[in-house]
C-alpha positions as CSV (number, residue, x, y, z in Angstrom):
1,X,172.3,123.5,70.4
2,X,168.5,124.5,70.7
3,X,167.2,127.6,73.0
4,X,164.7,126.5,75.4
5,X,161.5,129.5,75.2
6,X,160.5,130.8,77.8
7,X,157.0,129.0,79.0
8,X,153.9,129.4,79.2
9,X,151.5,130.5,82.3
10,X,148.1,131.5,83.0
11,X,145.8,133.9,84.3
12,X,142.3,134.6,85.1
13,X,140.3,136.8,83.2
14,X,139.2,139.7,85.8
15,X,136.4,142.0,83.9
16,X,133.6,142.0,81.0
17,X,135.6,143.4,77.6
18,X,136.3,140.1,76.4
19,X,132.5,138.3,76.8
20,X,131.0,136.6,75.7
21,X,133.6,133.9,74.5
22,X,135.4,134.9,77.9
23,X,134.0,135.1,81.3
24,X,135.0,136.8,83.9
25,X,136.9,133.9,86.3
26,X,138.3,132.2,83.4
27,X,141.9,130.9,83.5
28,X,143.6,131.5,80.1
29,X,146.9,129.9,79.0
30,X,149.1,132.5,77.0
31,X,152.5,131.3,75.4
32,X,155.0,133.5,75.2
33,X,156.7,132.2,72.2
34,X,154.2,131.3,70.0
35,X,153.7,133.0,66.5
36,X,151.3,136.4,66.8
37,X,149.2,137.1,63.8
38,X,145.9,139.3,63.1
39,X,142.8,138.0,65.1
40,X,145.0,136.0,67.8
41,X,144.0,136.5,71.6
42,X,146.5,138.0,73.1
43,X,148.2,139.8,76.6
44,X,149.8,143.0,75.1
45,X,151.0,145.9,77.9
46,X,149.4,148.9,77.3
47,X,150.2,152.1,78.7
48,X,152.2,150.3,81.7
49,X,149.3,148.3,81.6
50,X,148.8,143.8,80.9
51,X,145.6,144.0,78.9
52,X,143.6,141.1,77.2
53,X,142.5,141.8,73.6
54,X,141.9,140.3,70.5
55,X,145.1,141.8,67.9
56,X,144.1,142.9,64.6
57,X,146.5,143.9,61.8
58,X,145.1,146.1,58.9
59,X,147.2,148.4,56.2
60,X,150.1,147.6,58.4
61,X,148.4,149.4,61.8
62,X,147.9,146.9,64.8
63,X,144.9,147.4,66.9
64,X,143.6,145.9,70.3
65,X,139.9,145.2,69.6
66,X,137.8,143.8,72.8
67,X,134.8,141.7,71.9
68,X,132.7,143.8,74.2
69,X,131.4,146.9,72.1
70,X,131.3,148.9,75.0
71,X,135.2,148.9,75.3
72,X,137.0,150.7,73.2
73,X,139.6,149.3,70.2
74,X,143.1,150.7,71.0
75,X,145.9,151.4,68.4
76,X,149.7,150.1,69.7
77,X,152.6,150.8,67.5
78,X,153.9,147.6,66.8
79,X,153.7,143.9,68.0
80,X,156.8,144.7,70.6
81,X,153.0,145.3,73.2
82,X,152.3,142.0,72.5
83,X,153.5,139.8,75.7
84,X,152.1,136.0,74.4
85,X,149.7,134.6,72.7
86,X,146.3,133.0,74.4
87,X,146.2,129.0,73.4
88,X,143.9,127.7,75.9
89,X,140.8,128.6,77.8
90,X,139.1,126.7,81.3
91,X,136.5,127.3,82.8
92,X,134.9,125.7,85.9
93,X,132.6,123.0,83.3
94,X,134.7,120.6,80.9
95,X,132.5,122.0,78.4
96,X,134.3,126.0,78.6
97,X,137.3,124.6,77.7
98,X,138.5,125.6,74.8
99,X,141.9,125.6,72.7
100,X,142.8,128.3,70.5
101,X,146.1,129.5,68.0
């Protein structure tokens, strides 16, 4: 007998630390169950906090890099922060639609 995940859901990108390849107003779809690795977009919780970074894994240390330089990278302990896993951006043209992982 299988175990059904648990599903996906979105939500819409509210600031400027992850432009330019996401605007703010942006609906992004993040799955829950899908496999995390280095460079994945993804929804960690950070200090009691749902963030949006990009996850980067070097000499075993995990970081939370935004793609806005004026943000800075954060260091989590482990991928336990890491909530899901972005796999789809929309935006309000066809052409900001994007899939990713």
């Amino acid at each position: 007998m299988s175990q059904c995940g648990r599903e996906a859901f979105a939500l819409q990108v509210l600031g400027d630390s992850m432009q330019p390849e996401f605007q703010e107003g942006h609906i992004i779809i993040i799955d829950p169950d899908a496999v995390v690795e280095s460079g994945n977009y993804v929804l960690a919780k950070y200090e009691e906090e749902y963030i949006f970074r990009q996850l980067i894994i070097e000499d075993n240390q995990y970081f939370l890099k935004p793609l806005n330089e004026n943000y800075p990278t954060l260091s989590i302990p482990n991928l336990e922060a890491v909530q899901g896993v972005i796999v789809q951006r929309a935006g309000k043209r066809r052409k900001e639609h994007k899939h990713y992982a």
